[in-house]
N, C-alpha and C positions, 0 to 999 in steps of 0.2 A: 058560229059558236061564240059566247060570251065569254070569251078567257079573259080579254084584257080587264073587266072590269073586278075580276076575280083576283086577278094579279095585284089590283092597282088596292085593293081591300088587303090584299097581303101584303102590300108594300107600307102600307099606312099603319098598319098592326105593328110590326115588328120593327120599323124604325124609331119609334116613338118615345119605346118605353124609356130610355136611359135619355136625361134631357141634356146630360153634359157630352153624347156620345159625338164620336166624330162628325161634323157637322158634314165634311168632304163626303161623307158615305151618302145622307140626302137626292145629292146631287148626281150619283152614280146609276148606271141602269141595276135594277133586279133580277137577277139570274133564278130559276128553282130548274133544276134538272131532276127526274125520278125516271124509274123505271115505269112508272101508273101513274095517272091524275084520270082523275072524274070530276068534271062539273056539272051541277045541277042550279043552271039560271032561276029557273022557278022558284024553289027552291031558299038561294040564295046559300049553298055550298058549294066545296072545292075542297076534293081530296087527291093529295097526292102520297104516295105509295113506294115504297121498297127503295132503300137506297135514297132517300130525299139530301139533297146539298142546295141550299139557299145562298146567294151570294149578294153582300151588296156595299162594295166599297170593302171597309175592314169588317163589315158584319156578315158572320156565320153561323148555319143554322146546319145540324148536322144531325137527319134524324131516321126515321124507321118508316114515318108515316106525320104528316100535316094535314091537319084540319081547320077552315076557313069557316066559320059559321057566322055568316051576316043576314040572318033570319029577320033578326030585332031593329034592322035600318041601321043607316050611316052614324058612327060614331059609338055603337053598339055590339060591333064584333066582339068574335072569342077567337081565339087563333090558339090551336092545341098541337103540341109537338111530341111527338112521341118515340120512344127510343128505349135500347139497352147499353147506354143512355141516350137520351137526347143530350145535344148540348149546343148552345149557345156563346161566342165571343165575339168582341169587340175591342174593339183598340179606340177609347177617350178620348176626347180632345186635349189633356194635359199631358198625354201621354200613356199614359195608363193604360192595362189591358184589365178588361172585366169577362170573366168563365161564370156560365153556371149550367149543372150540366143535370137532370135525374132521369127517371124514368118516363115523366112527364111534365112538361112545363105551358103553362096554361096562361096565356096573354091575354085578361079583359079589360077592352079598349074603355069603356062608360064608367069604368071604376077607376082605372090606371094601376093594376095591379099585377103581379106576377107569381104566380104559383109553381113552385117545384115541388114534385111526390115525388118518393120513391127511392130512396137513395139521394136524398137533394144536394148538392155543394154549390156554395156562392164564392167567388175568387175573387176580390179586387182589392190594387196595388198586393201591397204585402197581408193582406190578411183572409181567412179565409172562413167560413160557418159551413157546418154538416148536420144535418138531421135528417130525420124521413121527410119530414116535407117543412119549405121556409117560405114564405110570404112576404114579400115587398109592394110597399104602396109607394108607389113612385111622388107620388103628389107630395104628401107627407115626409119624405125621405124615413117611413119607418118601416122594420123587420121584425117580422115574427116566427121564428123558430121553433118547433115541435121536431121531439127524438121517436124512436118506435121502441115499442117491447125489445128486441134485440140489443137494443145499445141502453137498456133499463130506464127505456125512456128519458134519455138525456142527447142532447143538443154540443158538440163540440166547436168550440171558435178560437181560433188561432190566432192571433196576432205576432207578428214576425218586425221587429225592429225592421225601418226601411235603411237603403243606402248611406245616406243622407246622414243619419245619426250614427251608426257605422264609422262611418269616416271622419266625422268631430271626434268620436271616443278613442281614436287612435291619433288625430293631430295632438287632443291632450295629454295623450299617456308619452307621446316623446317629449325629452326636456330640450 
């Protein structure tokens, strides 16, 4: 059976996209436990199925069902995670912890972008975006957010003062 090289597509997909992500994770083996995988060498898929958990270092992949699609050749994959919700974290290498979690979140490698439908939310450090679905170009460092009919078509972003400043606005407020 062809799994490792199936594995070694999924391992190359999903470490990628965050370039500041903990480098330690890299160097870690890639765990996917499911209840179902199906690979098709031919092909050039790999599905796994019910209950999926990716592990790799501090990166998790927590989802319903993963789809490997390396049709298009190396460097060309689509890596799709699906979930009620899927969700996605990692732990930075500054420390930070980065969440995103929707219904589906969609990894193409030749672009370096990230799609989340469905219920989308992005988390890092203190701030957070929600829409029906957000779009990150990793290359670029830009974000594109779209809300659905339900939320009247609008996009929520939080920002949450960090620690940091916190803690100055209280050494200045003592005399």
């Amino acid at each position: 059976m062809r799994l490792v090289p199936s594995l070694a597509l999924l391992t190359v997909a999903f470490v990628q996209p965050f370039s500041h992500a903990g480098q330690d994770d890299f160097l870690q083996d890639l765990k996917v436990v499911a209840q179902k995988q199906f690979v098709d060498g031919k092909n050039k898929t790999s599905v796994f199925q019910n209950d999926v958990l990716i592990t790799q270092g501090s990166l998790t992949i927590d989802a319903d069902e993963v789809e490997v699609i390396a049709t298009f050749g190396e460097g060309k994959e689509v890596i799709i995670a699906r979930g009620a919700p899927a969700i996605y974290t990692q732990k930075l290498d500054d420390g930070s912890d980065v969440k995103a979690q929707a219904n589906e979140i969609r990894y193409e490698r030749e672009t370096r972008t990230i799609t989340l439908t469905g219920g989308a939310e992005l988390q890092q450090n203190s701030s957070m975006v929600t829409g029906d679905s957000i779009v990150f170009d990793i290359e670029k460092e830009q974000l594109i957010a779209e809300g659905s009919e339900e939320n009247d078509g609008r996009v929520t972003t939080i920002f949450r003062p960090d620690a940091t400043n916190s803690d100055k606005k209280d050494e200045q407020e003592q005399p």
